[in-house]
C-alpha positions in Angstrom: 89.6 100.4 125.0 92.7 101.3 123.4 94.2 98.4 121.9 97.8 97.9 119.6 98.3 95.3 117.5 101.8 94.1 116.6 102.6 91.3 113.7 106.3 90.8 112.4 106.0 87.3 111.2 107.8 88.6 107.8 109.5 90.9 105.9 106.4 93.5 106.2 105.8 94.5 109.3 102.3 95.7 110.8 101.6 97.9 113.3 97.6 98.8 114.5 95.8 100.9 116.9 92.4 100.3 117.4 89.1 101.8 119.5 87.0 99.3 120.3 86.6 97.6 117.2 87.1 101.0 115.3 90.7 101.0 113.7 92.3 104.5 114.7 95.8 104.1 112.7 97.3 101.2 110.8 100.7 101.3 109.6 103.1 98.5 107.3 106.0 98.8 106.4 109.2 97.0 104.6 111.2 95.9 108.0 113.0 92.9 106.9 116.5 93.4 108.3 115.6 97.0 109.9 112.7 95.1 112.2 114.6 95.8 115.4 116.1 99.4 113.8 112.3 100.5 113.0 109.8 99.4 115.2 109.8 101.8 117.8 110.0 104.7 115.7 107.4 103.4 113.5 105.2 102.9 116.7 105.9 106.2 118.2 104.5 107.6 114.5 101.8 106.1 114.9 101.0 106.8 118.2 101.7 110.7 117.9 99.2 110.5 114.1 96.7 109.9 116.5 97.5 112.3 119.3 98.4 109.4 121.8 101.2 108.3 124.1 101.7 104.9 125.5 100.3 105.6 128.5 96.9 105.6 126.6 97.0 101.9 125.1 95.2 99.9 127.3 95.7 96.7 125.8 97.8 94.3 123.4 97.3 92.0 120.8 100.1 90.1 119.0 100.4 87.4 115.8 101.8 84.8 117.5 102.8 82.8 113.8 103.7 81.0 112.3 106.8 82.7 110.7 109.9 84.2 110.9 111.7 83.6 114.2 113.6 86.5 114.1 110.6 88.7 113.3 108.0 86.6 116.1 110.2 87.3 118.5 111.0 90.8 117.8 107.7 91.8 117.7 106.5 89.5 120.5 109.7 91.5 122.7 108.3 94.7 121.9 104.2 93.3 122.8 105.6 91.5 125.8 107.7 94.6 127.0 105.3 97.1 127.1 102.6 94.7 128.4 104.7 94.4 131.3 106.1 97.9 131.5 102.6 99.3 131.7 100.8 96.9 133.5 98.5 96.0 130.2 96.9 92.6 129.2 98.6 90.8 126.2 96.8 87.7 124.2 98.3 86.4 121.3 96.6 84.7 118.0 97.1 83.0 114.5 95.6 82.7 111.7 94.0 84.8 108.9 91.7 86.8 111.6 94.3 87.2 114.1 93.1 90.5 115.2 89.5 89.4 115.7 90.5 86.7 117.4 92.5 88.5 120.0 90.1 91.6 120.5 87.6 88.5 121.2 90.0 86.9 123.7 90.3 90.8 125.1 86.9 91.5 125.4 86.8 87.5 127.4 89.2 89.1 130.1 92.1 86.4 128.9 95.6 88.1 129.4 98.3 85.5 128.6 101.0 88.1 130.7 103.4 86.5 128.1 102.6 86.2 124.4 104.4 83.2 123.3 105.7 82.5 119.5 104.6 79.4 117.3 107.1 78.8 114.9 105.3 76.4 112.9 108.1 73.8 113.0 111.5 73.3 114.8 114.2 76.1 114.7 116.7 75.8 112.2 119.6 76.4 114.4 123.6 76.3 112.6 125.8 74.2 114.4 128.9 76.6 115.0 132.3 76.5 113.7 134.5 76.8 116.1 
């Protein structure tokens, strides 16, 4: 099973593609501000490094956070887009082993159809002007 792995809970962002439990391609990169200018490019990089389209993921797995909002729900867009797009299980997961966690919740059949964020406290939202 073809499986991508999205994490943009901060200023580097991380873009996988696994086999199994084989990693085919791994790329990070310095997003920050450029999340939403990059990501798709740097996914369809990655995906043509390894001689794939999207058609060939079967599967997704995203870090759900904590983190940056902007960046969890850029990247959780992107995962939740394509999941639906292509008809693909998503799960979503924390922590330090994030990725084992969600290949595990994979390989248990779970699809979450929507991979929601955890902040990791309330958003900070600016009370507006005018």
């Amino acid at each position: 099973m073809v499986v991508l792995t999205i994490r943009t809970d901060k200023p580097e962002a991380e873009l996988g593609l696994f086999e199994d439990d084989k990693q085919l391609a791994y790329e990070q990169w310095h997003a920050y501000r450029e999340l939403s200018n990059t990501m798709l490019k740097k996914l369809d990089e990655l995906l043509k490094s390894q001689g794939k389209k999207l058609a060939d993921v079967q599967s997704i797995v995203c870090f759900k956070g904590p983190g940056s909002f902007t960046g969890l729900r850029i990247g959780l867009t992107v995962g939740n887009t394509l999941a639906y797009g292509l008809q693909l299980p998503i799960v979503s997961a924390m922590g330090e082993n994030w990725r084992e966690d969600g290949m595990q919740k994979l390989q248990n059949g779970e699809n979450e159809k929507i991979a929601l964020p955890e902040y990791g406290a309330e958003a900070h939202v600016t009370v507006q002007k005018k």
